[in-house]
C-alpha angles and dihedrals in degrees: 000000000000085000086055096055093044091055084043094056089045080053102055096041086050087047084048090042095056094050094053097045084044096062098037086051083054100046085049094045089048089044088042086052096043086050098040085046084042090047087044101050089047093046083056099045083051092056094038086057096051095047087051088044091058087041089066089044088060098044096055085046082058093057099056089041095059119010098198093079091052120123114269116254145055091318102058082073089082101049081073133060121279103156126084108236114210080272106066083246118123114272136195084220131045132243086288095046102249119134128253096231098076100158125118140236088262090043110028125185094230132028138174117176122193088218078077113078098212073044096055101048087052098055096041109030109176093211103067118080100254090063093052091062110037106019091097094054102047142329139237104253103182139004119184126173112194129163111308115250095232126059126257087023110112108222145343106240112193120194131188139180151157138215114191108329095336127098133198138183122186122185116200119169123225124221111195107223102241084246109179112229136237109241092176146038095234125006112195118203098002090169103067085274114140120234106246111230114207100103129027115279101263095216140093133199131209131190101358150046128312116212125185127162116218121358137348151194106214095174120234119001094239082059099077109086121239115245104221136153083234099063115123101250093222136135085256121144116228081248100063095048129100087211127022116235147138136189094221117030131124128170111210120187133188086214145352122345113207129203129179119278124261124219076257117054148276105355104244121246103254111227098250096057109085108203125192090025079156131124094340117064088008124218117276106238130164122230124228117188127220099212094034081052103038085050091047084053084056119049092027111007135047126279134206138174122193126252125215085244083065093246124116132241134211126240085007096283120150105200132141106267100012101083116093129190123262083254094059094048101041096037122112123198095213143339103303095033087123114188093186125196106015114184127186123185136211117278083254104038097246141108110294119275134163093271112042093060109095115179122275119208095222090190097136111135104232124002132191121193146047110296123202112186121184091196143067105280137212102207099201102143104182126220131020118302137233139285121233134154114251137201117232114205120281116274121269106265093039141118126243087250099050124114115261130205121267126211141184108252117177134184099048122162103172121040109182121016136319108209120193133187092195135025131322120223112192114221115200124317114328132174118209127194104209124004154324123222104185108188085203137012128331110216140173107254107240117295086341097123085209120163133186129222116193117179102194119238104218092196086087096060079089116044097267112132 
């Protein structure tokens, strides 16, 4: 009896004992799973700030790649090139080498604050991509860009943020590539080559300057459009106009420029073709340099070598299955396919002569990017292009930072530059967005009656490509 009460009473405390344990278990579970949501959500706002954070980053970077989209005010000054590099060419730095953002982190050069409303709704635009996915999560509450801490970099950009109570800064500093600008739409015989004479030269130029060293056929003198500020400012081609005219274009020649002869005599020289530009006052080419260019490919661009089966090869690598056509590596699927820096060297690797240069077939349909061929090229891009907007120069009068008109332009094959060591041979008709540097001479392929177009981009007057 007394041994069945005993096992009685074990069996009550253990029965105790396990209600008690139960509810304390489930008091510990429900704390572990509150602290593992709560390590999780702030694991995600975390993530959320420092994706903000980059956004801004981005965004500042934008700005300096294309000024246009730069905030409006006195700060958007500084997302362009103030400066004057050894060159002559804007610069980011002056002749020393010291930037031109020198502000602080007290006293930046540049501030927009969210507590600002304009502020605000430049910093988180709900329009661009970043915003549609993590708006809702947090917001982007300050970016200032002030002078960089260690010498030869450009700027300092900071960045904070905050997504829910949690708040985030992040500092990165920028560095500007020493790119060399465009000054012209076409330069002819960049290279010290002289422009062979016996045809008229197959190219025009809008909106932008015409270089050719030694003589040249320009055709019949009405040709030759007038450069005048009345001029409609369209994506028109010469051909379609009833009058051919352009508010920015100059014709600059090392010697003579002929034109066909009239019933009455010698054509005069219109005002806006320069003639004996050589060697007083000299032309105005720009320079660009095979081993400053070969390095750029790269570290930052793409770089390709020839092959004897006529294919290139990236990285300069020569092996069975790796090589691709021209077409393959210029090509661009769309506007905006951007291919960046393409760099092609000579058939031997080393700088251009007269006999390393080989001869590249360029037939690709549309192409996006800055091109430097170390060849002759055939320039015989096939269908019929692309349609883009595109920016004209700003208007003379007006500052750097002013808008500029924008225009339709279709049928473009190239958007960006062709540069050539060696000759160019024109292919049939081709339409370019921004600009053509020929080392040697530019020529109509036999009986092709091709003709090029080439609507200068002014962006690269300064060095954005």
């Amino acid at each position: 009896m007394n041994q069945t009460h005993t096992e009685r009473g074990a069996a009550l405390i253990g029965a105790v004992l396990i209600i008690v344990i139960l509810p304390m278990l489930a008091t510990v579970s429900l704390n572990v799973a509150a602290q593992e949501i709560e390590s999780v959500a702030a694991a995600k706002d975390e993530a959320v700030a420092w994706h903000l954070a980059e956004a801004g980053a981005d965004l500042a970077m934008q700005w300096f790649h294309d000024p246009s989209f730069s905030p409006e005010g006195a700060g958007r000054r500084l997302f362009t090139k103030q400066q004057e590099g050894p060159d002559g060419s804007p610069s980011f730095f002056d002749a020393a080498g010291r930037s031109q953002f020198t502000g602080t982190e007290n006293r930046p050069d540049i501030l927009y604050d969210a507590a600002r409303p304009a502020d605000d709704r430049l910093l988180n635009d709900p329009s661009v991509g970043w915003f549609r996915s993590l708006g809702a999560l947090g917001r982007i509450t300050r970016l200032a860009v002030h002078g960089p801490t260690s010498p030869g970099l450009l700027c300092t950009v900071q960045v904070t943020t905050e997504a829910r109570r949690l708040a985030r800064t992040i500092t990165v500093q920028l560095a500007a590539r020493p790119w060399p600008p465009i000054q012209a739409g076409v330069q002819i015989g960049a290279n010290g080559s002289v422009q062979a004479v016996a045809t008229p030269l197959p190219v025009s130029v809008h909106w932008g300057d015409f270089v050719v060293n030694g003589d040249v056929r320009l055709g019949a003198v009405q040709d030759v459009p007038v450069k005048t500020d009345l001029a409609p400012v369209t994506g028109q081609s010469y051909d379609e106009m009833n009058h051919r005219e352009d508010r920015w274009l100059d014709l600059f020649i090392g010697g003579e420029a002929l034109f066909a002869p009239l019933p009455t005599g010698p054509a005069p020289v219109p005002v806006n073709v320069h003639v004996h530009q050589e060697p007083t006052p000299g032309l105005r080419q720009d320079r660009w340099d095979y081993q400053t260019m070969k390095d750029a490919a790269l570290r930052d661009g793409t770089y390709y070598v020839r092959g004897q089966d006529g294919l290139l090869y990236r990285h300069g690598l020569i092996e069975s299955g790796l090589g691709v056509t021209v077409t393959d590596a210029f090509q661009s699927g769309a506007v905006g396919d951007h291919r960046g820096l393409v760099f092609v060297d000579t058939l031997d690797c080393t700088p251009p002569r007269a006999d390393n240069l080989g001869t590249l077939v360029v037939d690709a349909e549309y192409m996006e990017g800055v091109f430097v061929i170390n060849a002759h090229v055939r320039f015989a891009p096939t269908g019929m292009g692309k349609s883009m907007p595109a920016h004209t120069p700003v208007l003379e009068g007006q500052g750097a930072t002013e808008p500029r008109t924008s225009v339709q332009l279709t049928g473009i094959q190239l958007r960006g530059a062709l540069i050539t060591a060696g000759n160019l041979a024109i292919v049939g008709p081709a339409r370019v967005y921004g600009a053509m540097i020929v080392g040697g001479a530019m020529e109509q392929a036999s009986d092709t009656g091709a003709h090029l177009e080439v609507w200068y981009d002014d962006d690269f007057r300064t060095g954005f490509f």
